[in-house]
Each structure stands twice: as structure tokens, then as C-alpha cells.
C-alpha positions in Angstrom: 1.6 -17.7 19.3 2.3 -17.1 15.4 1.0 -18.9 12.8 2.1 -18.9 9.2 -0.3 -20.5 6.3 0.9 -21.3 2.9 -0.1 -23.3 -0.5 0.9 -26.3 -2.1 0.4 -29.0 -4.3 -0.5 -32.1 -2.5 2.5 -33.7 -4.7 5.1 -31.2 -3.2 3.8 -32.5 0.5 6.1 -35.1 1.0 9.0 -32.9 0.4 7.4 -30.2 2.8 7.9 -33.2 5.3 11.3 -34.1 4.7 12.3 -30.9 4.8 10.3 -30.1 8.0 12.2 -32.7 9.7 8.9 -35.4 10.1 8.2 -38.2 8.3 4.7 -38.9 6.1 2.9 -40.8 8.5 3.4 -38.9 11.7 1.3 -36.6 13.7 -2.7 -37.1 14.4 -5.8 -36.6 12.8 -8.1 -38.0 10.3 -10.9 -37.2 8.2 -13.2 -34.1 8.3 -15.5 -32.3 6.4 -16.9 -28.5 6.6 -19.8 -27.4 5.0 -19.8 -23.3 4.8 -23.5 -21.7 5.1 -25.0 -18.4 4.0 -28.6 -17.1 2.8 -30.0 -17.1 -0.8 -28.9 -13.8 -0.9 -25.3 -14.1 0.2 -26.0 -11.8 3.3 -22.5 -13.2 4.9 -20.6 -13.0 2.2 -21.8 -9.5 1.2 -20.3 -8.5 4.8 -17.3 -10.7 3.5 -17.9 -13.0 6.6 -18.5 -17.1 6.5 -20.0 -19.4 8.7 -18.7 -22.5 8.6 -20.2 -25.8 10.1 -18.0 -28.5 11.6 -18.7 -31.9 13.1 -19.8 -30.3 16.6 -19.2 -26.7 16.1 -20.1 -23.5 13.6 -17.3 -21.0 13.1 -18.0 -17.6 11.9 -14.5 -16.1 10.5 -13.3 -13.2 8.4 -13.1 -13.5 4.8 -10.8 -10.2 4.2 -9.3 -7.8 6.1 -10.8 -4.7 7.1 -9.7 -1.2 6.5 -6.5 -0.6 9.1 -6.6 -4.4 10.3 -3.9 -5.8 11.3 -4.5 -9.1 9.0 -0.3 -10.3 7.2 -0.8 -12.3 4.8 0.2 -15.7 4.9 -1.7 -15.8 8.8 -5.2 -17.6 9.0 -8.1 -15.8 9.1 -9.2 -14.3 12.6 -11.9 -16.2 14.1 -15.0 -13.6 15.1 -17.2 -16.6 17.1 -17.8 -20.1 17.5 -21.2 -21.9 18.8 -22.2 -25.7 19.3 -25.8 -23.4 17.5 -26.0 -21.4 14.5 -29.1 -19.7 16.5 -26.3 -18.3 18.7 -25.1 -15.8 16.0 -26.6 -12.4 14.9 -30.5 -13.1 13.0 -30.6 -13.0 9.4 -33.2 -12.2 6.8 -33.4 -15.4 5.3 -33.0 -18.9 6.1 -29.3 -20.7 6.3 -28.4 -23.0 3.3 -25.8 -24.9 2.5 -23.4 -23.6 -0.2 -19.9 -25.0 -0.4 -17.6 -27.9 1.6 -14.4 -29.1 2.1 -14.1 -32.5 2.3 -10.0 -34.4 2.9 -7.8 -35.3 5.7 -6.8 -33.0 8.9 -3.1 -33.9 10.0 -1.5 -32.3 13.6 2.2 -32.7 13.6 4.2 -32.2 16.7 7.2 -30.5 15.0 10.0 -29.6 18.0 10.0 -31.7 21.0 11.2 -29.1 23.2 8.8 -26.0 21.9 5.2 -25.8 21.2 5.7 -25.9 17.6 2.9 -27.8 15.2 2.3 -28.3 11.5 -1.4 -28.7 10.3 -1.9 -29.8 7.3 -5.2 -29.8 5.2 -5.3 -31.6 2.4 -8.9 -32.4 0.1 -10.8 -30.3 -2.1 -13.2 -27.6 -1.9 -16.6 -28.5 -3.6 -18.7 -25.6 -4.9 -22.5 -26.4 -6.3 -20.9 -28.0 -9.6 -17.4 -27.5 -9.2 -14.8 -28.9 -7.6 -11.0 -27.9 -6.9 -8.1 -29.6 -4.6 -6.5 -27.5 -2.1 -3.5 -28.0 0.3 -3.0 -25.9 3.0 -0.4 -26.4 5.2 -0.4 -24.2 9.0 2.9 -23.8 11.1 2.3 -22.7 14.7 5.3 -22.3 17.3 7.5 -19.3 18.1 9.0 -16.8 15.7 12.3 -18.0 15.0 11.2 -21.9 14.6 8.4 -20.0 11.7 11.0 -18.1 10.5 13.5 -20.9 10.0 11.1 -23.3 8.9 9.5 -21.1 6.2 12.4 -19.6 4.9 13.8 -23.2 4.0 10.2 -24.2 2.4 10.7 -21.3 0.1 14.5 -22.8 -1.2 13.3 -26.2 -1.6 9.0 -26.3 -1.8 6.9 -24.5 -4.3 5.2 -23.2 -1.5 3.1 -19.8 -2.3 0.7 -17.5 -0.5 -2.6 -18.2 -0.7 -4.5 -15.4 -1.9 -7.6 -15.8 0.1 -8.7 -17.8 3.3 -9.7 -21.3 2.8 -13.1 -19.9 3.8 -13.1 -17.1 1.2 -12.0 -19.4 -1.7 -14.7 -22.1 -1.0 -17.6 -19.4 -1.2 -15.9 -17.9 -3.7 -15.9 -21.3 -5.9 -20.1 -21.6 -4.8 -20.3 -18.3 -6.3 -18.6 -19.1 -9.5 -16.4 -16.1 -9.4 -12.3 -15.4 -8.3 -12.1 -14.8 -4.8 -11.6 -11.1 -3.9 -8.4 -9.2 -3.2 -7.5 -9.1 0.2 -6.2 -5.7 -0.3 -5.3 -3.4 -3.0 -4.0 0.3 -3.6 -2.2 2.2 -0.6 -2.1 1.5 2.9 -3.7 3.8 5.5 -2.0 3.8 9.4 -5.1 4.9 11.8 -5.4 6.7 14.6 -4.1 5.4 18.3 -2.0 2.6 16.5 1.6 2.1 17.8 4.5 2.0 15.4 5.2 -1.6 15.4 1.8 -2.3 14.4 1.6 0.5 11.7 4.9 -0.7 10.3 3.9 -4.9 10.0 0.1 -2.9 8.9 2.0 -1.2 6.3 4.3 -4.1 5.1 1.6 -6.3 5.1 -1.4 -4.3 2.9 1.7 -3.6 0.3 2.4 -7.4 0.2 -1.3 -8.5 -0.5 -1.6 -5.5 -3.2 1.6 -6.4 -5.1 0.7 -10.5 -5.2 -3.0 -9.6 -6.1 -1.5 -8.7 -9.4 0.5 -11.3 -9.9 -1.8 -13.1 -12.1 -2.7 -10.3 -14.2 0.5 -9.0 -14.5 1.8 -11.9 -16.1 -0.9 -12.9 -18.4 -0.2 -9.5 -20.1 -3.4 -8.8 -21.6 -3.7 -5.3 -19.5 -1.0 -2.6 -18.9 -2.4 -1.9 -15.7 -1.7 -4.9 -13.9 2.0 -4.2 -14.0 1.8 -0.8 -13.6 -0.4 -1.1 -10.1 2.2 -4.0 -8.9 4.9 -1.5 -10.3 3.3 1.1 -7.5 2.9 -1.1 -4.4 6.5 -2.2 -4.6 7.5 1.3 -5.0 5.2 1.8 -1.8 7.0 -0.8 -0.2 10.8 -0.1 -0.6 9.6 3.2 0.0 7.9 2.0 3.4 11.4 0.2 4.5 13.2 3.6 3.9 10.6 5.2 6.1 10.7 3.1 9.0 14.5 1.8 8.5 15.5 3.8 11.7 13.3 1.5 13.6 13.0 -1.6 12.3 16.5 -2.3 11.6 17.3 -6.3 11.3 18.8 -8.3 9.3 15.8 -9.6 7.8 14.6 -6.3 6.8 18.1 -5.5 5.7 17.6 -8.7 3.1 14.7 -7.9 1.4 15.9 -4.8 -0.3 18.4 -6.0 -3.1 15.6 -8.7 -4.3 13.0 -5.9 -4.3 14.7 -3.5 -6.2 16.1 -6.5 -8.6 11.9 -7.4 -8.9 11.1 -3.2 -9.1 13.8 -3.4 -12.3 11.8 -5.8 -14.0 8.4 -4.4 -13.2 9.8 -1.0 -14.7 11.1 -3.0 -17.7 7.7 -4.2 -19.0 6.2 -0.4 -17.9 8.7 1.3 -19.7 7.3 -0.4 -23.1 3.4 -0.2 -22.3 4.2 3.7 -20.9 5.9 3.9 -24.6 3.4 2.4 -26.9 0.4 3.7 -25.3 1.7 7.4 -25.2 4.2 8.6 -27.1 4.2 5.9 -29.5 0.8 6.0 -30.6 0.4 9.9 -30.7 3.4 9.6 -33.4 1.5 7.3 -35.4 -1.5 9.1 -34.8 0.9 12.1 -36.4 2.6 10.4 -39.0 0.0 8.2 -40.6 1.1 5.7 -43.3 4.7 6.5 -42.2 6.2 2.3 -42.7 9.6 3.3 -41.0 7.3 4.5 -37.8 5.1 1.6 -38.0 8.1 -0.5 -38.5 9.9 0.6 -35.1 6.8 0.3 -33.0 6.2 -3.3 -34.3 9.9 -3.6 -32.9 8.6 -2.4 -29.8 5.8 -4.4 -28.9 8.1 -7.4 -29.6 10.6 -5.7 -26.6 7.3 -5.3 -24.7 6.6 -8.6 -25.4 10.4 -10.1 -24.2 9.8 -7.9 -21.0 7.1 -9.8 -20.0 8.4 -12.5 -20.5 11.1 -11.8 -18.4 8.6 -11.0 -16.0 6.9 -14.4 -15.9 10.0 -16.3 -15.6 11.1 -14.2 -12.0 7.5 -15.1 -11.0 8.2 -18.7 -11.3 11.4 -18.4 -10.0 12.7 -19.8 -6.4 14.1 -16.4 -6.1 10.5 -14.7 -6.3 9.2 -17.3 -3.7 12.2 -16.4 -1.3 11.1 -13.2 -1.4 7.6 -13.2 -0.8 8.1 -15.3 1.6 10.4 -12.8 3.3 7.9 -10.0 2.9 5.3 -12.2 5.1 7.8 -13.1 7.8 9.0 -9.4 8.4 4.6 -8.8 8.6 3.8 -11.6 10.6 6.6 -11.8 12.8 8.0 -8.6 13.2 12.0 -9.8 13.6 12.7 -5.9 14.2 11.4 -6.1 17.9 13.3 -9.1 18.8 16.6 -7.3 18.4 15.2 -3.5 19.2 17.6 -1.6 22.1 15.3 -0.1 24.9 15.1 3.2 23.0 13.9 1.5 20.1 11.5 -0.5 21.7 9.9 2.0 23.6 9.4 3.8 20.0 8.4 0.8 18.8 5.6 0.5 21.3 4.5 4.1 21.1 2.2 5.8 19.5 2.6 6.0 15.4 1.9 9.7 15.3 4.8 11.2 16.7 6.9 8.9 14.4 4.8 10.3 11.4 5.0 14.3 12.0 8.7 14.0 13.1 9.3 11.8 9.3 7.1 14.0 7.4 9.1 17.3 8.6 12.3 15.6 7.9 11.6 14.5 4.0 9.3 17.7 3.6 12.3 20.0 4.5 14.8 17.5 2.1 12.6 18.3 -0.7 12.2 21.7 -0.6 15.9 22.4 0.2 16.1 22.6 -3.7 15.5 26.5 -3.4 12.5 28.3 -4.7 13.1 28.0 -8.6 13.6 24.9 -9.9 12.7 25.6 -13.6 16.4 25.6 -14.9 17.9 22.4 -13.2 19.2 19.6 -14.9 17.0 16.8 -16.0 19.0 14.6 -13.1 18.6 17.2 -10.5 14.6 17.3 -11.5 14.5 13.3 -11.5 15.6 13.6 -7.9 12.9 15.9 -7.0 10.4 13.7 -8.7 12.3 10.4 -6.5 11.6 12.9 -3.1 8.0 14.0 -4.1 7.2 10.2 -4.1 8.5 8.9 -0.8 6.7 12.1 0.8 3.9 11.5 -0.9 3.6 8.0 0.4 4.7 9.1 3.6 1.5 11.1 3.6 -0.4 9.1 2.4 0.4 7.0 5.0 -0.3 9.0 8.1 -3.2 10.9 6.3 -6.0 9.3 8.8 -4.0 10.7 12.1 -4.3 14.1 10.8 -8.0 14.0 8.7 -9.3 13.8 5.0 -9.7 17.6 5.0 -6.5 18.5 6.3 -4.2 16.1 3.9 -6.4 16.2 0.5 -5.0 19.7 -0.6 -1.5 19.3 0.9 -1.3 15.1 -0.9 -3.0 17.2 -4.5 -0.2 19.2 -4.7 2.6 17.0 -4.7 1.1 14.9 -7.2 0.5 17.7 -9.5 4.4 18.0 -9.1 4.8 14.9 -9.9 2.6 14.4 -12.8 4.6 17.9 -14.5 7.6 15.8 -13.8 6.6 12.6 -14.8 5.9 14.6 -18.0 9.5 15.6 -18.4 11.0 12.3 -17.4 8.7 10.7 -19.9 11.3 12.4 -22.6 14.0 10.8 -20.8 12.8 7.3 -20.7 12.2 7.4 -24.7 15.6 8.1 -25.0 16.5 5.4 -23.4 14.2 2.9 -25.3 15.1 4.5 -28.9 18.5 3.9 -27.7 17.3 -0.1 -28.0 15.8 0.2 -30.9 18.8 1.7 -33.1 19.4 0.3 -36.4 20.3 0.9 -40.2 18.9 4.6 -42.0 15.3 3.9 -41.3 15.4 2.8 -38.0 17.4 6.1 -37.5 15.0 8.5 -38.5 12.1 6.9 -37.2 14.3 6.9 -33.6 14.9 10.3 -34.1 11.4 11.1 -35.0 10.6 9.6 -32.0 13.1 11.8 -29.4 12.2 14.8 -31.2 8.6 14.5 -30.8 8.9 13.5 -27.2 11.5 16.2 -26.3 9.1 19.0 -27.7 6.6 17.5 -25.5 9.1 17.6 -22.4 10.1 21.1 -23.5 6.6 22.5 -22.5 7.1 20.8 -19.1 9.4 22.8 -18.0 6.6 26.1 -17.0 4.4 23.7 -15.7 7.3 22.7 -13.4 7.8 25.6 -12.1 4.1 26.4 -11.5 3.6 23.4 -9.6 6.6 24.1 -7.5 5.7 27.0 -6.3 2.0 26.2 -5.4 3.8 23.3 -2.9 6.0 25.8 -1.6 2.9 28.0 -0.4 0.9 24.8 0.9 1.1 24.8 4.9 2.1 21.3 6.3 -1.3 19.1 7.6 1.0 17.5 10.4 
């Protein structure tokens, strides 16, 4: 049976009732209290496990997924073992101690009469060795569409949110004094012997949990690279849908993609600026020293940079952002693709991944080379597109690279991203346009835009070799699949 796990302020529980169709009081339960063990030396945690005492049993559970687990976010952790004895479980080097606890009230609420559908709902606070922090989790357990249906109206009315880390992993992380860790991060990896419908929720869900891990960091603004590696999972992600859109085709899936790409535009907002001041911006100060109009325009800038994020913080703390992270985790967790797949679809659905892979990697591989063998002289659209295709067979790749072996892929996955980088190069030029195109103004504004494109088509004018360089060493690289 599915379960979904979310968030909330214990103020927003009352609504989450109402709108879950039970009043305050109902349901069973009472008070508890867990205490979460490990060694001086954090033996457990180090193999991002905990153990975790309850009135009359220890549980040990996972603290983050593993590398190709199926673990969507939003789901509670996976339980590895329980005991009445924590002598039952593997010997470690030191003795057990104590070193975090949840202490508040454990609720069970029958929520459909006719299915097995129940809402759990902890609320306390996690206690640390001289910290303390309240937490409210709430647990939905039934079948898919009573989830689905339930979670999707949470996220209209509820400032429900993902929590970034079991309620194991944040208690030992609040012992520890440090921020829990990211349940996943950079690109997801399909292994062998998996079946499609698990490699596509395994996809799905690693991109998820790497684009919300940067949520945070991303909005703060203190770094460039928060944005920029929340910029790459969503690109990873829409690119992900286009992949498998063939076969997981509903509705919900169908959904998702006008909000992501609204949510890619703003991402690409704020990188366009930091991608600006950090390169071509300050090698044309570094150039023209002491020049006030130049200084001038990039003060003007850093204040776009600055509105950009801005932007960006208010989507984050929009309704419409929790909508859609929310939809991400439903199409992980509970896969609405298979409960509407044909019989050819399902049995493709339920076989395995590889065939899918070698058949999709052909396909775009052939699409982008179709471009002929010189590709020096096209227009800076035509090359753009290029640079759109290398991506989405990249990820591919990347994807499906543990089917096929490190050794095989590594030269094949170099290559394209040389391409891409020599392109990236020339669509750099491009992109300053664009921005200068913000920035226009009276006399001195002008020339310091102009400055600006000059430099940064000079630069793109050197590209153009490169391109063709690169190019031709893919051309020559056999296919791994």
C-alpha cells in the first residue's frame, strides 16, 4: 500500500483536517516518545543508518537513499529491521548511547470508511543534546488515487512541503549539530536488471530530491551555484519526461510540464545574470579598468541579478511551487502512468529498462547527427538546436550509462560535452545580447552595451573552429549501446 509523508506547521494542522474530511479530535493514539541510539563515534550514522528505540521495540531504518534505490521522496523511510533487543542487530565497536528523541503525540485516523485509507500524524519536537526543534509530520496511507486526491488538495489549501530528510535523519542530524544531508544530488543513474517503470519513478524521483535540496541555497543567493545546480536537475527532469513520454503518458505527467518550464524560465533568469557578471562582465572590467560607464552598467546588473532572485523567492513561496512539487512526488511514488497503460504499454512498462535505453539512445543519436558532417557555417539558431539535442542525449546517457559500463560510456558522454561546452561558448554571445538589450539607456549606457556585445561576440567568433572540431570527433565516436 502507498504512503505519502509531508511537513507542516503544527498551526496549519487543523486545516489539514478539515480539508481531509475529519475533524480534530478523531482517530487514536496518544503519547510516545523515541529515543534514537548510535556509538560515540557515530558508527550508524556514518553508514547513514539509525536505530531507534520505542516503548517495546528498536527499529533500525535508512537514513538516505542508496545509489539506484528506489526511495521517492515524500515516502517514509524503508524499515531494514525491527527487534524487542538491540543485541539482535549486527555488533558494533563501541557501546550504544543515547543521542537524540522525539517526544509529542501519535494520532491514527481512519480517513475513508470503505478503503483502507489512514492519516498518521506526528506532532512534538525533536530534542538534540542542547537543542530542541518542533516537527509535524503528517503520513497518508490508502490506495493511489485516495493519495493522489488527498495530496493534491493539501497543496491548494495547506503549506504542506517535503521534508527533506527522514524524521530519523533530521533528529541525528540535530544531535550532531549539523543540517541533515541531501537525500540525493547531481544525476540519476538507472542500473542494471531494473524494469522501466521503476527506472522512470527512479529517475523522477533522484531529480526531485536534487532540485529541492537547493531550494534553500538557491534562494538565499549568497552562491551562484545553488541556482545553477537546481537550473540542471530541472533541465534533467523535463528532459527525463520527454524521454520516457511514450510510456508514461497520463494526464498527470501531461500537467507537470507547463509549471516546470514556467519554474526552468525563472531559474534561467537569475543564471543568465550570475553567467553574466561572473564571465563576461568581469573579464570587461578586468579589460577596461577605471572605465565609470562599464562599472556603471554592471552595477545595473547586479541590481537585475538581484530582482531575479527575488523573483525566484517569491515562486518558492508560492502555492503554485507547492502544487508542483507536490506533483513531482505523486508521479514518483505513485506511478499514475501504469494505472491507465494499454497491454503493450504495460508489458513495456514491466520489462527490462535496457531495451528501452538502446532503442531511445539510437533514436536521439541519429536526430542529432542528421545535421550533416559540417556544422561550422550554420546559423546561431540552427547551432542552439544542436546544443538543445546534445543535452537530452547526453542525459539520456547518462542515464543508462551503468547498463552498458563506466569504460564503455566515459569517452562516448566526454565528447558530447566537449560539444557542448564549444557551444555553450557561442551561445554565451547570444545571451549577452539579450541582457545588454535590458540594460539600454542614454550615450553611456550605449557604449558601455556595445562594449559589452563586441567583446563577447569576438569571443564567440573564435567558437566557431572549435565547433567544428568537436563535431567531428562525435561523428567518429562508436555508440556504447
Amino acid at each position: 500500500m502507498p504512503a505519502l509523508e509531508f511537513c507542516l506547521a503544527s498551526s496549519d494542522l487543523p486545516r489539514l483536517l478539515r480539508e481531509s474530511g475529519v475533524g480534530r479530535r478523531s482517530g487514536r493514539g496518544g503519547s510516545i516518545e523515541w529515543i534514537w541510539h548510535d556509538t560515540a563515534e557515530g558508527e550508524l550514522a556514518a553508514d547513514q543508518v539509525s536505530l531507534c528505540q520505542t516503548k517495546t521495540m528498536w527499529r533500525l531504518e535508512q537514513m538516505c537513499p542508496r545509489t539506484g534505490q528506489i526511495w521517492s521522496p515524500a515516502t517514509p523511510a524503508p524499515l531494514l529491521r525491527e527487534a524487542a533487543d538491540p543485541a539482535a542487530f549486527a555488533p558494533l565497536t563501541s557501546p550504544l548511547m543515547p543521542i537524540a528523541g522525539f517526544r509529542g503525540e501519535r494520532r491514527v485516523i481512519q480517513l475513508t470508511p470503505d478503503e483502507p485509507a489512514t492519516l498518521t500524524i506526528l506532532n512534538g519536537a525533536l530534542r538534540g543534546v542542547a537543542q530542541e526543534r518542533p516537527v509535524c509530520r503528517v503520513i497518508a496511507e490508502g490506495p493511489a488515487a485516495v493519495l493522489q486526491a488527498l495530496s493534491t488538495k493539501w497543496a491548494q489549501t495547506v503549506a504542506i512541503n517535503v521534508p527533506m530528510a527522514s524524521l530519523a535523519a533530521e533528529a541525528v542530524a540535530l544531535a550532531r549539530g549539523v543540517p541533515p544531508l541531501a537525500r540525493r544530488s547531481g544525476g540519476p543513474q538507472v542500473p542494471a536488471g531494473m524494469i522501466l517503470s521503476d527506472a522512470i519513478a527512479l529517475v523522477i524521483g533522484h531529480l526531485t530530491d536534487a532540485a529541492l535540496a537547493e531550494v534553500a541555497g538557491a534562494a538565499a543567493g549568497v552562491s551562484a551555484e545553488p541556482v545553477h545546480a537546481m537550473r540542471v536537475a530541472i533541465r534533467r527532469l523535463r528532459s527525463a519526461l520527454s524521454i520516457f513520454r511514450r510510456v508514461a503518458d497520463a494526464p498527470e505527467v501531461t500537467a507537470i510540464k507547463d509549471p516546470l518550464r514556467a519554474l526552468a524560465q525563472t531559474l534561467g533568469a537569475a543564471r543568465d545574470w550570475d553567467v553574466f557578471l561572473e564571465g563576461t562582465g568581469h573579464q570587461i572590467a578586468a579589460a577596461m579598468p577605471g572605465e565609470t560607464r562599464i562599472t556603471a552598467l554592471l552595477a545595473a546588473a547586479a541590481k537585475r541579478r538581484d530582482a531575479a532572485y527575488a523573483a525566484l523567492r517569491k515562486e518558492f513561496a508560492s502555492a503554485e511551487f507547492r502544487q508542483l512539487v507536490v506533483g513531482l512526488v505523486q508521479l514518483a511514488a505513485l506511478r499514475p502512468w501504469m494505472q491507465i497503460a494499454d497491454e503493450d504499454r504495460a508489458a513495456k512498462l514491466e520489462d527490462d529498462a535496457a531495451a528501452f535505453a538502446a532503442n531511445t539512445l539510437t533514436r536521439r543519436h541519429d536526430h542529432m547527427l542528421s545535421a550533416g558532417a559540417d556544422i561550422r557555417e550554420l546559423p546561431i539558431e540552427a547551432l542552439h538546436e544542436i546544443r538543445k539535442e546534445g543535452k537530452r542525449l547526453r542525459y539520456t546517457a547518462e542515464f543508462f550509462a551503468p547498463l552498458y559500463g563506466e569504460r564503455k560510456t566515459k569517452r562516448f558522454l566526454r565528447r558530447v560535452s566537449d560539444l557542448q561546452e564549444v557551444l555553450g561558448h557561442l551561445n554565451d554571445g547570444g545571451a549577452v545580447a539579450g541582457l545588454m538589450q535590458a540594460l539600454r539607456g542614454g550615450p553611456d549606457r550605449q557604449f558601455a552595451t556595445g562594449a559589452v556585445q563586441g567583446f563577447a561576440a569576438a569571443h564567440a567568433a573564435d567558437a566557431r573552429d572549435d565547433i567544428a572540431e568537436s563535431w567531428k570527433r562525435l561523428r567518429l565516436a562508436r555508440p556504447f549501446w
